[in-house]
C-alpha positions in Angstrom: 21.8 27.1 18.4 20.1 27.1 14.8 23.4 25.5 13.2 23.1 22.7 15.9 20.1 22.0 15.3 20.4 21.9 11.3 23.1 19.9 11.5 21.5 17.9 13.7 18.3 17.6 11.3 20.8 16.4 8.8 22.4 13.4 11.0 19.0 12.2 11.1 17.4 12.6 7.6 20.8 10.5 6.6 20.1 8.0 9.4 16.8 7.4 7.6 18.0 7.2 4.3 20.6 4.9 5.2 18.1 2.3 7.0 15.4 3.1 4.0 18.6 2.3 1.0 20.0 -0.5 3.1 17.2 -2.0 5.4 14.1 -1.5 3.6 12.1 -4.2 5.8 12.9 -2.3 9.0 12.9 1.0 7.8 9.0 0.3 7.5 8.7 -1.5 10.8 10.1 2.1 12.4 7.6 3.9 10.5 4.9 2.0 13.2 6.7 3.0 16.3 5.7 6.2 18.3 7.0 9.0 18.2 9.5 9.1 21.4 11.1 5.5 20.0 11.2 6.4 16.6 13.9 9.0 16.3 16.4 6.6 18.5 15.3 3.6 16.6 16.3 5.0 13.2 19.5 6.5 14.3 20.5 2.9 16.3 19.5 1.5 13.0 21.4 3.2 10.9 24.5 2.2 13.4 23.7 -1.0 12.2 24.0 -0.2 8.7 27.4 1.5 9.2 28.9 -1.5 11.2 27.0 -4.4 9.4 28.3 -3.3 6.1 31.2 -1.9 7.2 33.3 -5.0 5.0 31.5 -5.0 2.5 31.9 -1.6 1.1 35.9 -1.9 1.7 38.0 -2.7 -1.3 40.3 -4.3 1.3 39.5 -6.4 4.6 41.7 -4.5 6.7 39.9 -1.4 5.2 36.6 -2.5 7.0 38.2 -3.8 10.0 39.6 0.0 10.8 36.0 1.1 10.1 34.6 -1.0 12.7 37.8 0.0 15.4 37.1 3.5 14.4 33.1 3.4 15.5 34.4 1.4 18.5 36.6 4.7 19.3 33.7 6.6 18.1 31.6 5.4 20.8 34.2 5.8 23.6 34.0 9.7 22.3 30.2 10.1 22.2 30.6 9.0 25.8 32.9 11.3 26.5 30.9 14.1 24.8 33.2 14.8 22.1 31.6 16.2 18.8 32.4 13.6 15.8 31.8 14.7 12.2 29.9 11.9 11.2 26.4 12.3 10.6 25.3 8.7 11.9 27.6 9.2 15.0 26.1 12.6 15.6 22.8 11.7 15.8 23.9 8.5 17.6 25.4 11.4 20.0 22.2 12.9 20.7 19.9 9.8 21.4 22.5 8.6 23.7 22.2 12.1 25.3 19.0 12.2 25.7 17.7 8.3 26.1 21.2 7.3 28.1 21.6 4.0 26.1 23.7 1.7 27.4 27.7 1.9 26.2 27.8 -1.6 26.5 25.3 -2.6 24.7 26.7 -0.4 21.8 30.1 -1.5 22.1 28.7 -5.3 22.1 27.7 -4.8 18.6 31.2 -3.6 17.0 32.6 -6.3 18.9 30.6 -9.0 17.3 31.2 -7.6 13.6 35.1 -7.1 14.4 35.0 -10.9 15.5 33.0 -11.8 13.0 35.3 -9.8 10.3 38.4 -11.4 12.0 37.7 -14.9 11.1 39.2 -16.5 8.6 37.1 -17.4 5.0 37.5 -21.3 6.4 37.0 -20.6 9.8 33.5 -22.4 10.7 31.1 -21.7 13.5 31.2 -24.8 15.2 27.4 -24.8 16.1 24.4 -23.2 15.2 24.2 -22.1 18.9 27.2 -19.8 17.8 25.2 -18.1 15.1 22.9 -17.5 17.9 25.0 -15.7 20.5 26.3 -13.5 17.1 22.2 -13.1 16.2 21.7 -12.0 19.9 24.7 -9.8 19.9 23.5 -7.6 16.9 20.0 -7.8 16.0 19.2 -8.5 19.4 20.9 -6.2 21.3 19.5 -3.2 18.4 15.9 -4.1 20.1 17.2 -3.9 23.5 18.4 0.1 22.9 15.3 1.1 21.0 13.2 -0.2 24.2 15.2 1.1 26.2 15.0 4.6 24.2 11.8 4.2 24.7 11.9 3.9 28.6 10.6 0.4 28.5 12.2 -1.3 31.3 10.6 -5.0 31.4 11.9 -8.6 31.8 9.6 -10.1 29.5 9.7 -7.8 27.0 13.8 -8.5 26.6 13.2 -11.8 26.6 10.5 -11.9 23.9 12.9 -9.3 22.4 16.1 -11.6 22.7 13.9 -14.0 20.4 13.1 -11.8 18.2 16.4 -11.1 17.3 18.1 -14.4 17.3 15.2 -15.1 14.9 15.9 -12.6 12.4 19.4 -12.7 12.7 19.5 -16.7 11.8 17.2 -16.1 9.2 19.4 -12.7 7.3 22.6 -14.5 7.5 20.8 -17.4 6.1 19.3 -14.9 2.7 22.9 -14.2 2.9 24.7 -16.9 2.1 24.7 -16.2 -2.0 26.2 -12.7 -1.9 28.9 -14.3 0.7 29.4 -17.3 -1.6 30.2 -14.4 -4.0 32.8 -13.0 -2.5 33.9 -16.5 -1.1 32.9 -15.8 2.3 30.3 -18.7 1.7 31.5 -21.4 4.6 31.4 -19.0 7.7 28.0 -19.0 8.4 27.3 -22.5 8.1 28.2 -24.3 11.3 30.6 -27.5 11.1 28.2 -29.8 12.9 25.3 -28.9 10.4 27.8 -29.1 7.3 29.6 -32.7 8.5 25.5 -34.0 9.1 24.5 -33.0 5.5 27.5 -34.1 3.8 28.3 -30.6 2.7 32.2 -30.5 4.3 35.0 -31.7 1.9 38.6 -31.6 1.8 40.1 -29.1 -0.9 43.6 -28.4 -1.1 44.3 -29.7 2.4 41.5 -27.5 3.9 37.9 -28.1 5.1 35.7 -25.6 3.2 31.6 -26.1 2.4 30.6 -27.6 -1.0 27.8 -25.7 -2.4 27.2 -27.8 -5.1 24.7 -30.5 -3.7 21.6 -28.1 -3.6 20.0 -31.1 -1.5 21.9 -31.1 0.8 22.9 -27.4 1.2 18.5 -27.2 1.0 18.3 -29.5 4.2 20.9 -27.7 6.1 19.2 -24.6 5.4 15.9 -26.1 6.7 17.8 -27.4 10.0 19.2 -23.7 10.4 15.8 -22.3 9.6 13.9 -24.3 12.0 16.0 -23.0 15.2 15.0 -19.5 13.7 11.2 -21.1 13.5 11.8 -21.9 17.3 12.4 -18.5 18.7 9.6 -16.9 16.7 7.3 -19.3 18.3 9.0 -18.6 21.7 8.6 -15.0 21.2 4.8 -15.0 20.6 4.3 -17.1 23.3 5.6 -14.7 25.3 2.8 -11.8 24.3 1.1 -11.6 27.5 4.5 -10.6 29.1 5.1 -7.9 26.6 3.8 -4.3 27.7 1.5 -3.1 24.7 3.7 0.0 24.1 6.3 -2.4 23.4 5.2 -4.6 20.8 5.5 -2.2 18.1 9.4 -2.8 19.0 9.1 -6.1 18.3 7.7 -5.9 15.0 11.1 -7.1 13.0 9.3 -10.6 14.1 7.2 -9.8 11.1 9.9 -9.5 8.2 11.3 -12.5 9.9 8.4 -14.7 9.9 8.1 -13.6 6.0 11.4 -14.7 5.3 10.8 -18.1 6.5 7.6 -18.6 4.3 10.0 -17.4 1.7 12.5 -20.0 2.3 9.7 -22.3 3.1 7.9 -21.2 -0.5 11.6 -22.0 -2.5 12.3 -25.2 -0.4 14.8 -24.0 1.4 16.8 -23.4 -1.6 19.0 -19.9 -0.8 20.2 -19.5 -4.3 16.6 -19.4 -5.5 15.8 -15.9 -7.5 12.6 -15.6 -6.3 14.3 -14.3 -2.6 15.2 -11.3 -4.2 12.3 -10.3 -5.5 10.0 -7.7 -3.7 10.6 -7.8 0.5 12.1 -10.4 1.5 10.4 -12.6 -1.7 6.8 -10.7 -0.9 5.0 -8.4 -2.9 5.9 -5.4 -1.2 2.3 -4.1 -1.1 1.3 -7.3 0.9 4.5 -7.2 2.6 3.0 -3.3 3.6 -0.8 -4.4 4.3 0.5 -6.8 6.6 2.7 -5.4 8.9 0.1 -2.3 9.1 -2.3 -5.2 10.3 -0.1 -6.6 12.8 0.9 -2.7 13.9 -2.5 -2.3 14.2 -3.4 -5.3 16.3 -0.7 -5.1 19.1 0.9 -8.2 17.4 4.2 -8.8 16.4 
């Protein structure tokens, strides 16, 4: 019984280092929730970590891709109470055990990173409203399991929470878009539509692919992409009233996501400005810190 519980100890001191190393800005939103959600919300986090970086950290594409299948068989065993020596999935294991999160929910995540991971480096969203569904699939479905870890069972609450997440979603994959450009990723996660508006989709070598080199124009279909983001923020707060108070602590990623669009705003859009990367999320951490205490604090999110 003591070794279980050691090793059990363990999973979840590396399921908060991993979420404080990879996702600093929610690793302090989880510091605000109580204690029965905030076990479950750091090891659902660092899920997310695992799956969301899953192709980055391969030396080869098809590398990450059997990461991702393998937590999708992962999952299918923690179901099936099978014991998987993986820290993550072990404490995964228990929280599932003990908060009965749904399978499909978990499931819909890997799914959306394998699709995601299975298109092609010219293969283009056609709309933003894709972005969205892959927003809602990931960061919104990772709010849905920590309320529902936390036995919160409310219609508004997954609505404001399904805002929340498209939001934040829209906005990281937007911050993004440098590092993908990098490793010449930098056309998937700028929608066809948006790029054929702004004059940003040109013919090279007998493919469509995303010129990056009109900052204008990449800055105004930034904006566009950032203003649908702005749009579910909005919706989200207007939907307060509708969130039980023990929830809204659950909802504070609106916060991180809200900074991030001053800091887009503050850099006119411009994603390859430096100033992003400085701080959290282009904040002084300490006011970054200060303020999210204050919106803990007030039941606001």
């Amino acid at each position: 019984m003591n070794g279980v519980s050691s090793s059990l100890r363990a999973a979840f001191s590396h399921c908060v280092h991993q979420v404080r190393s990879y996702d600093y800005h929610h690793y302090l939103c989880l510091l605000e929730l109580p204690a029965n959600m905030r076990k479950a919300a750091f090891a659902l986090r660092a899920f997310n970590v695992e799956t969301a970086r899953a192709m980055d950290v391969a030396s080869d594409p098809k590398i990450g891709l059997m990461r991702l299948v393998w937590w999708q068989e992962a999952i299918d065993k923690i179901y099936a109470n099978k014991l998987i020596e993986h820290p993550t999935a072990l404490a995964l294991s228990s929280v599932v055990s003990e908060s009965k999160i749904s399978k499909v929910w978990l499931k819909r995540v890997v799914d959306a990173r394998i699709n995601d991971a299975n298109r092609e480096v010219t293969d283009l969203p056609e709309t933003i409203e894709e972005l969205e569904k892959y927003a809602e699939d990931t960061a919104s479905t990772l709010l849905y399991m920590t309320l529902q870890a936390g036995g919160i069972r409310s219609t508004g609450v997954d609505h404001a929470a399904s805002h929340v997440g498209k939001a934040s979603g829209l906005l990281l994959l937007l911050k993004s878009l440098p590092y993908h450009a990098s490793r010449n990723r930098h056309s998937s996660y700028i929608p066809s539509n948006v790029a054929v508006k702004h004059g940003l989709l040109v013919k090279e070598g007998g493919r469509l692919e995303i010129n990056l080199d009109s900052q204008e124009h990449l800055c105004d279909a930034v904006f566009e992409m950032a203003s649908v983001a702005n749009a579910h923020l909005v919706k989200a707060r207007e939907l307060a009233n509708a969130v039980p108070s023990e929830a809204r602590k659950a909802l504070l990623p609106a916060v991180p996501a809200q900074d991030l669009l001053d800091s887009l705003s503050n850099v006119q859009f411009n994603v390859f400005d430096s100033r992003l990367s400085k701080g959290i999320l282009g904040k002084p951490p300490l006011w970054f810190q200060m303020k999210l205490k204050w919106y803990s604090w007030r039941g606001l999110y």
